[in-house]
DRENVEX-507861 format. One record per atom (N, C-alpha, C): residue number from 1; atom name; x, y, z. Coordinates in nm, 2 decimals, decimal comma. Each point is the difference from the previous one (the first is absolute). Example, Ala and Ser with C-alpha at 12.3 -4.5 7.8 and 13.67 -1.06 7.14 Angstrom:
! DRENVEX-507861
<1 'N' <1,32 -0,57 0,78>>
<1 'CA' <-0,09 0,12 0,00>>
<1 'C' <0,09 0,12 0,00>>
<2 'N' <-0,04 0,11 -0,07>>
<2 'CA' <0,09 0,11 0,00>>
<2 'C' <-0,08 0,11 0,08>>
//
This chain:
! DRENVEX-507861
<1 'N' <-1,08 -1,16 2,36>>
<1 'CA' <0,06 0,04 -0,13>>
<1 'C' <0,00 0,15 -0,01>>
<2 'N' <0,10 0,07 -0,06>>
<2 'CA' <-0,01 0,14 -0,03>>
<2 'C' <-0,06 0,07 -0,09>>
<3 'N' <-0,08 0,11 0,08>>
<3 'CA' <-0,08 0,04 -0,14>>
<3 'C' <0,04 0,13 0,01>>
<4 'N' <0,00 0,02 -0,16>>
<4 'CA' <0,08 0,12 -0,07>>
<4 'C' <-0,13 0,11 -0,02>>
<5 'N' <-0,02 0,14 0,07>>
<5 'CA' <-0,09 0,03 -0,07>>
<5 'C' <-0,01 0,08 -0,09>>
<6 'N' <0,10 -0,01 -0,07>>
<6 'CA' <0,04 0,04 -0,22>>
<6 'C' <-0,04 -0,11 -0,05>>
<7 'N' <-0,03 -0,13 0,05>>
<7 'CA' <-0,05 -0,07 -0,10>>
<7 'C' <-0,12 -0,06 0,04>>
<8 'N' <-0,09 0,03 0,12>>
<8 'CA' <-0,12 0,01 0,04>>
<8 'C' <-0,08 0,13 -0,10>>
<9 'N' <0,05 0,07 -0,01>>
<9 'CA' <0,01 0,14 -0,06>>
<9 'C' <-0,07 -0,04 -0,20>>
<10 'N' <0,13 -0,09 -0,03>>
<10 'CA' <-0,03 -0,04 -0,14>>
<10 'C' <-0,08 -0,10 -0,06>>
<11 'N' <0,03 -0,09 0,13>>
<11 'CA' <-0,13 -0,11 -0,03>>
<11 'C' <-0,15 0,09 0,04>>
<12 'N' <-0,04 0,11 0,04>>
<12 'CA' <-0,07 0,04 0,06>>
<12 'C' <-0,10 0,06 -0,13>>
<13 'N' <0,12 0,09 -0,07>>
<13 'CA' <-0,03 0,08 -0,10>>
<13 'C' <-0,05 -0,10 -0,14>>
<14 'N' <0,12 -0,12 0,03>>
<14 'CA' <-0,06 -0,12 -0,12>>
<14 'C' <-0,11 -0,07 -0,04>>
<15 'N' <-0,05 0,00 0,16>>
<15 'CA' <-0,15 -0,05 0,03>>
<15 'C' <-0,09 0,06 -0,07>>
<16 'N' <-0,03 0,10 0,06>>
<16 'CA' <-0,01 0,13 -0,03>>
<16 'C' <-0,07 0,00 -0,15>>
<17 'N' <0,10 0,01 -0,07>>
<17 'CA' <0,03 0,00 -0,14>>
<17 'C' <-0,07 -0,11 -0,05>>
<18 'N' <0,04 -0,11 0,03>>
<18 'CA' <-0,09 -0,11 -0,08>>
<18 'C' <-0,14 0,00 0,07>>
<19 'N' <-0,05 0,05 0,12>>
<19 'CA' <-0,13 0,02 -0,02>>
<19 'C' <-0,10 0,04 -0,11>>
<20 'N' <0,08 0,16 -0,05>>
<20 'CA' <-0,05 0,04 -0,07>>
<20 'C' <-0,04 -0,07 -0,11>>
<21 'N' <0,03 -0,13 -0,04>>
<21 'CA' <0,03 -0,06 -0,10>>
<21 'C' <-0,08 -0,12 0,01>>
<22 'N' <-0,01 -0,04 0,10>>
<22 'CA' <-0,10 -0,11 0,05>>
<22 'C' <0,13 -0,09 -0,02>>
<23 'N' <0,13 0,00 0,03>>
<23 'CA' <0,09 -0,08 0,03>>
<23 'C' <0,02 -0,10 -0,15>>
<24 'N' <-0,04 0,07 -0,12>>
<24 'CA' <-0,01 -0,02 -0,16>>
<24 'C' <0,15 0,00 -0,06>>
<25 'N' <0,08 -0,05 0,01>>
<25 'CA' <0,17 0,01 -0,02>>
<25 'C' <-0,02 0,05 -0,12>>
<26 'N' <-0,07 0,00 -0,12>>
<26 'CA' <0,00 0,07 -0,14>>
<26 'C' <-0,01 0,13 0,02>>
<27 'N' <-0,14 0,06 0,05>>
<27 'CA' <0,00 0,15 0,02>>
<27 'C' <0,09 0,03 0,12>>
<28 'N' <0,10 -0,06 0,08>>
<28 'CA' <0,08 0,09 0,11>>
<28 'C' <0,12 0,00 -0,10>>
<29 'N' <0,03 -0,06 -0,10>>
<29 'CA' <0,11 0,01 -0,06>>
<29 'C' <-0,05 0,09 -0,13>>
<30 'N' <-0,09 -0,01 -0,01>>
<30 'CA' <-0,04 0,13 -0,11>>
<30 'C' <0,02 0,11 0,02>>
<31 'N' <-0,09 0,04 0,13>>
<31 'CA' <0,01 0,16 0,06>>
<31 'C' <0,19 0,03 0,06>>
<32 'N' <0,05 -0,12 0,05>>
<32 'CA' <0,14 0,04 0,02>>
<32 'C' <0,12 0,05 -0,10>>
<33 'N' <-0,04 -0,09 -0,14>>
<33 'CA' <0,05 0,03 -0,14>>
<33 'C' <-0,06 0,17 -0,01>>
<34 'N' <-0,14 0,03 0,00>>
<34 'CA' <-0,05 0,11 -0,04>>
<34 'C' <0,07 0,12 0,06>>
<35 'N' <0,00 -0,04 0,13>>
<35 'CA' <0,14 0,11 0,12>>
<35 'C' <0,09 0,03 -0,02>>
<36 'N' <0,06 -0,12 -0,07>>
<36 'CA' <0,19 -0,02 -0,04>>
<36 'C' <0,02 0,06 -0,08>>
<37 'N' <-0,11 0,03 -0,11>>
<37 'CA' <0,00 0,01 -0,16>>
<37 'C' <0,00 0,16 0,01>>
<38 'N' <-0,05 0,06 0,09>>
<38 'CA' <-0,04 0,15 0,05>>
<38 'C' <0,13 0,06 0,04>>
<39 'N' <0,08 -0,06 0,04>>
<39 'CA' <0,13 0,05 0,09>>
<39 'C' <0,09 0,03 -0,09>>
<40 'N' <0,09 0,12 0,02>>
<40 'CA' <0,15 0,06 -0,09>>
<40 'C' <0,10 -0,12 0,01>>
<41 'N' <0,08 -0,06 -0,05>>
<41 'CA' <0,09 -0,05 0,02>>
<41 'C' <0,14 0,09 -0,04>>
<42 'N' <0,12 -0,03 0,12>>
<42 'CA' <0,09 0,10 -0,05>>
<42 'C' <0,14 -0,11 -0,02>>
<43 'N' <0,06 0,00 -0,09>>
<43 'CA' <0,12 -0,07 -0,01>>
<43 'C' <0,14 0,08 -0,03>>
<44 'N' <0,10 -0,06 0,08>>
<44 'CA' <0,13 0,08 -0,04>>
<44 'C' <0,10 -0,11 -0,06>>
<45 'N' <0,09 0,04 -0,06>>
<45 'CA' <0,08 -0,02 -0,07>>
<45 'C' <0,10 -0,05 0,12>>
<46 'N' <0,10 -0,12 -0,02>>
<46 'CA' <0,07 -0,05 0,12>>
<46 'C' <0,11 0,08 -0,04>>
<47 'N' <0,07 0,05 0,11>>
<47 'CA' <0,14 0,04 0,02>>
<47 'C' <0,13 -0,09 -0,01>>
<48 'N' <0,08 0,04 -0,05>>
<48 'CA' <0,10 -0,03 -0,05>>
<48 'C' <0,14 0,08 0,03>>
<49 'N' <0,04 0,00 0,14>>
<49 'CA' <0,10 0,07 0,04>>
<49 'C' <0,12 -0,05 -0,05>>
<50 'N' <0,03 -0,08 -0,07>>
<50 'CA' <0,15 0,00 -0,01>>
<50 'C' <0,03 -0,04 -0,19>>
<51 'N' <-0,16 0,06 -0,06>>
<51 'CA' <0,02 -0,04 -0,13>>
<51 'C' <0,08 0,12 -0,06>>
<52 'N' <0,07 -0,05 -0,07>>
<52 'CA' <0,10 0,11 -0,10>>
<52 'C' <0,08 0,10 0,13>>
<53 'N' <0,05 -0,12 0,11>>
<53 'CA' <0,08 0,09 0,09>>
<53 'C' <0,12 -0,09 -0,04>>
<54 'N' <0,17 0,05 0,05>>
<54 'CA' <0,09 -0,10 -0,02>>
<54 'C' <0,03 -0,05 0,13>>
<55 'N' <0,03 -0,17 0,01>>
<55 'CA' <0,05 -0,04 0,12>>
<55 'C' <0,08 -0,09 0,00>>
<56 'N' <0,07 0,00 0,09>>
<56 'CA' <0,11 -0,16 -0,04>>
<56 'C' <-0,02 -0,08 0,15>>
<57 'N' <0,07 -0,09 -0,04>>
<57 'CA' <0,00 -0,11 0,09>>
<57 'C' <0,16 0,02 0,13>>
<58 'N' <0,02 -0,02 0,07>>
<58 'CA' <0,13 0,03 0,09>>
<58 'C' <0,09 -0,15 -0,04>>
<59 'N' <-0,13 -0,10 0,10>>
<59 'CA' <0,05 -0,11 -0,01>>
<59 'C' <-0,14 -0,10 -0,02>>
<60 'N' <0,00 -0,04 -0,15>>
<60 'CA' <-0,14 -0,06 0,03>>
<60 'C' <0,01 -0,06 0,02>>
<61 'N' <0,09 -0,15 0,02>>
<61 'CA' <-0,01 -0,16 0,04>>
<61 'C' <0,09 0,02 0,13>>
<62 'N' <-0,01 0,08 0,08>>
<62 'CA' <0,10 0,02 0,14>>
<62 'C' <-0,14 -0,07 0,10>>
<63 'N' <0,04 -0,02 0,13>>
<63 'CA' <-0,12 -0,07 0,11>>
<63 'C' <-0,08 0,19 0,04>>
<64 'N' <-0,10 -0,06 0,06>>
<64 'CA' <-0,13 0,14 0,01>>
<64 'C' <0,03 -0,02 0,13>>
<65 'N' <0,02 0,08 0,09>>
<65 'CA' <0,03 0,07 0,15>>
<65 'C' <0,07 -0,14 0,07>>
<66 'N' <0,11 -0,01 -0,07>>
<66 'CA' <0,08 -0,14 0,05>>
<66 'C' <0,05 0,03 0,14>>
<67 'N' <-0,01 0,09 0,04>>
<67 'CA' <0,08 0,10 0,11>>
<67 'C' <-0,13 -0,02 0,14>>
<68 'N' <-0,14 0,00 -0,04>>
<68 'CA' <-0,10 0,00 0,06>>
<68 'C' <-0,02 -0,17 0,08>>
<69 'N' <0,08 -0,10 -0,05>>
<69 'CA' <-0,07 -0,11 0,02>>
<69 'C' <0,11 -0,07 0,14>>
<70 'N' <-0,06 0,00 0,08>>
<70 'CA' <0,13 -0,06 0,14>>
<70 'C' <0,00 -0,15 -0,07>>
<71 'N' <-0,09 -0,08 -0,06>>
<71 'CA' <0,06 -0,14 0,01>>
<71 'C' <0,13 0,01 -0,07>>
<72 'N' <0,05 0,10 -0,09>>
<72 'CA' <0,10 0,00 -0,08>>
<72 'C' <0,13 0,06 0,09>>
<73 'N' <-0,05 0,03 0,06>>
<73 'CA' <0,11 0,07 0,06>>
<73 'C' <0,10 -0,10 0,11>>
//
């Protein structure tokens, strides 16, 4: 089997981590909450390239790259 060692790496650090803890799933999810809770979070606004642009249609109900397909041809 293949072993990855980025994820020898995470399971390594995970261990690790729940040692500290005595392997206690309440206090590893406490102290991880306490971490999360510490960090900036940054959010953007989604983009919207074509709002309040004008566009039209050529041909909307025409075939999409009808030219591309050999069984048609």
């Amino acid at each position: 089997m293949f072993e990855d060692p980025i994820v020898d790496e995470v399971r390594a650090a995970r261990m690790k981590h729940a040692a500290k803890f005595n392997f206690d799933l309440k206090k590893i999810a406490q102290d991880l909450k306490e971490k999360q809770s510490k960090r900036k979070t940054v959010s953007y606004s989604p983009k919207k390239p074509l709002q309040g642009k004008p566009f039209k249609y050529v041909d909307p109900f025409g075939s999409v790259a009808e030219d591309d397909w050999e069984v048609l041809k």
